[in-house]
N, C-alpha and C positions, 0 to 999 in steps of 0.2 A: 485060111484067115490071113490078110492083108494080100494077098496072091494080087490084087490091081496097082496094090502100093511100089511092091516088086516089079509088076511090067511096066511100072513106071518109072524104074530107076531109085525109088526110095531105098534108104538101106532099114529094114528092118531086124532087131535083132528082141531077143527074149530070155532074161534069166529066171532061175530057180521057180517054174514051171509056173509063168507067169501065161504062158501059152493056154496052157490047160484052164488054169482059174480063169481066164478070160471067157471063154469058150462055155464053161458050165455056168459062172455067175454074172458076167459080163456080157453078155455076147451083143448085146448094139452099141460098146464101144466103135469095137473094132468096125463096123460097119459106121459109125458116126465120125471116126478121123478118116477113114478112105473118101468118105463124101467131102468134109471139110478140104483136108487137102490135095486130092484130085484136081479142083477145083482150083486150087491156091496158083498163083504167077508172082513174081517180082521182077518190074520194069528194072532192066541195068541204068534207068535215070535214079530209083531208089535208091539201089547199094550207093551208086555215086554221091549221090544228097545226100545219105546217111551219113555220111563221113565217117561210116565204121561201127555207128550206134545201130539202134534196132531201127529196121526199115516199116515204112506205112506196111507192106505187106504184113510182117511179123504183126502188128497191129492190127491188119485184118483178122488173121488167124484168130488174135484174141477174143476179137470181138465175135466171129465167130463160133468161138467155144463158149462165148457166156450167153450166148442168142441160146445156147442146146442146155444151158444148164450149170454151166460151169462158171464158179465163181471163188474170187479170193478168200482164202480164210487164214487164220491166226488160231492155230492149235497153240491151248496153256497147260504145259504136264505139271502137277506140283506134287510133289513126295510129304505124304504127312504122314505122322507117327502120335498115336493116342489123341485124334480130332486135330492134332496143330499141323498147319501149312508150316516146313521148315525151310522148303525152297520152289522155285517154280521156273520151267525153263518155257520161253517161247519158238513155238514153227510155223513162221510164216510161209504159207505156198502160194502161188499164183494163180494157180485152177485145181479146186476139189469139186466132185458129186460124190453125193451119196445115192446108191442104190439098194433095192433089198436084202441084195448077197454083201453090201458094204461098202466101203468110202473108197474112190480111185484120187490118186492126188497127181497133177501135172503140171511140168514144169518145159519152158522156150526156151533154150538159152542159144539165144540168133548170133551173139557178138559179145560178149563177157571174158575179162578174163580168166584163167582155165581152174581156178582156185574154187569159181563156183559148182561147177562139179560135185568139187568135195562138199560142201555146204550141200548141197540138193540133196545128192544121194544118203548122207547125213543125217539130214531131215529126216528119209524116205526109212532108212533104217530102224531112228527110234522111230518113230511113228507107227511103223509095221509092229516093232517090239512091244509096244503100247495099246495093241489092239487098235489104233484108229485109222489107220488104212489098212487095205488088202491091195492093194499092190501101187507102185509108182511110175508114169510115163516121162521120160524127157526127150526135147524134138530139137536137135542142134542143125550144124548144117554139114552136110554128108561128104565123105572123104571126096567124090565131084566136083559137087561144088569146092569146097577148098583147094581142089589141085587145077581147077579151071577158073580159080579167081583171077588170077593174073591177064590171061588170056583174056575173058571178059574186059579187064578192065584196059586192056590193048587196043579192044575192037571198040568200045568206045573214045579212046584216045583219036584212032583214028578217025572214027566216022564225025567225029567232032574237032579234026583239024587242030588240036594240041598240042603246038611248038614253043610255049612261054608261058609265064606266068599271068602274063592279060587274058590268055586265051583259057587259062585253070578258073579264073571269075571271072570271065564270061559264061561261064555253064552253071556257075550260083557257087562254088567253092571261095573261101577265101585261109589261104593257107595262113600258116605260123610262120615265124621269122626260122624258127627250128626247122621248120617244114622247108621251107624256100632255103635255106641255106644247106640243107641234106643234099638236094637235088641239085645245087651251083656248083658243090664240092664235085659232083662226078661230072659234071658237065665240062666245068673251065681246067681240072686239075690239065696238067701238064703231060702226064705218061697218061695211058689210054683214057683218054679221054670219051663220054656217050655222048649219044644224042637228048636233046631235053626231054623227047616223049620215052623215050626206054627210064632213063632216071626218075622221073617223076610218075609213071607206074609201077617201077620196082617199089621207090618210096612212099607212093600211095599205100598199097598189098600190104608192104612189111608194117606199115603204122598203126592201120586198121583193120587185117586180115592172117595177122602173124600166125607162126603156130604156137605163141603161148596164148592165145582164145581160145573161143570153144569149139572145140569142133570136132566130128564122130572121131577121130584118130586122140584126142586126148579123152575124150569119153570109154573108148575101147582098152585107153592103157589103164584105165582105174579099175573097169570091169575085172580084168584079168587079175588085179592086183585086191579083189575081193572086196571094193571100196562097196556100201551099201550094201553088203552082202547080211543075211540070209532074205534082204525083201525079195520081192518079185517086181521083175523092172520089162516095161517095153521099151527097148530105145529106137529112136526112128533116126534116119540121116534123110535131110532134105537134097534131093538131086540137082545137080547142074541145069537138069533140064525144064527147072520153076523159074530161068534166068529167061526175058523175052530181049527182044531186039528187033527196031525198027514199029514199035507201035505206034498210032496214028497219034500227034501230040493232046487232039480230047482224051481220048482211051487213058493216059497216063496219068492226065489231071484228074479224070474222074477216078481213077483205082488210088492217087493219092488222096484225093479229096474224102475217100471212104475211110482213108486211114488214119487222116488227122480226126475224123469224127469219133472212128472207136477209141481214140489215143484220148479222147476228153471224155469218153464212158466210162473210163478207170475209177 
């Protein structure tokens, strides 16, 4: 199970024998996220466009989890005593099915700060405790990708000749006074002074790809510290290697143009 996800560099992980339930009452999950994201690429013109937010990819994804079935819900728990409603708490998820063996609930978090985590798994917790899911997925981006963010975003500094801020909107960016003054600070100081393309990558990364986001390394310290704990959880890390370079400029438009469409199917 996931054994292609693995030769591809995904990081799959599985708690409190979410393997197992998968496998007896689930079992075209795991065969429907290997297809989906096998499948899945994100042009380095995304990450950059995103400015840190969720890329047209991440929105493909969506879109195609709601193509297989999977769609938004709003679970309302109320605690009532002798017929009276005395409270009622809301859990909104971003992709559930239901199947005959029972409800899977799943959760993207591509770029969020790392607090949602704790909200997810949360969720995933009562939910499980409530009888209304049997188990919970979340699909961040993989300790890889996050330590090859930089790098990425070097290689396109380069290949896109980035020595100034004219040349940061010419590529579609138009930074903050914040932004543009982070990067002047390390440029003009006096004592070691960078160059603008080293500065203005550091401070791209750190603004929008820090490590207080999401990603498998803050997902991994909650797991251990029993955050969602006793659900059953698949967690996946999306690899370095869904990052493309050098696509023909249609190929780009067209894989963004699919992603603004499912981004207005929400």
């Amino acid at each position: 199970m996931f054994d292609k996800l693995s030769e591809g560099g995904f990081q799959v992980e599985t708690v409190s024998h979410a393997k197992a339930i998968l496998a007896v009452d689930f079992p075209e999950v795991a065969a429907e996220l290997e297809e989906i994201l096998l499948l899945s690429q994100i042009p380095i013109e995304e990450i950059i466009g995103s400015g840190g937010g969720e890329t047209k990819g991440t929105q493909r994804l969506r879109h195609a989890l709601r193509a297989k079935g999977w769609r938004k819900h709003n679970f309302t728990v109320q605690r009532v005593i002798d017929g009276k409603a005395l409270e009622s708490k809301s859990h909104e998820i971003d992709h559930i099915r239901d199947f005959s063996g029972g409800t899977v609930a799943f959760e993207i978090e591509w770029n969020n700060k790392d607090p949602f985590f704790d909200r997810d798994l949360d969720n995933f917790k009562r939910l499980h405790a409530d009888g209304a899911i049997s188990l919970g997925i979340i699909i961040t981006r993989g300790a890889t990708l996050q330590d090859m963010m930089r790098d990425f975003v070097r290689q396109f500094a380069d290949d896109n000749g980035i020595s100034n801020h004219d040349d940061v909107r010419r590529v579609g960016l138009d930074p903050t006074r914040r932004q543009i003054n982070a990067v002047m600070k390390r440029v003009e100081r006096k004592k070691s002074p960078i160059a603008f393309r080293d500065a203005w990558v550091d401070q791209f990364v750190s603004d929008k790809f820090g490590t207080a986001t999401t990603h498998w390394r803050k997902l991994e310290d909650r797991i251990k510290r029993g955050v969602g704990n006793p659900c059953p959880l698949v967690l996946i890390g999306l690899p370095a290697e869904m990052v493309t370079f050098g696509e023909e400029p249609s190929v780009v438009a067209k894989l963004i143009e699919e992603g603004e469409e499912a981004s207005t199917d929400e």
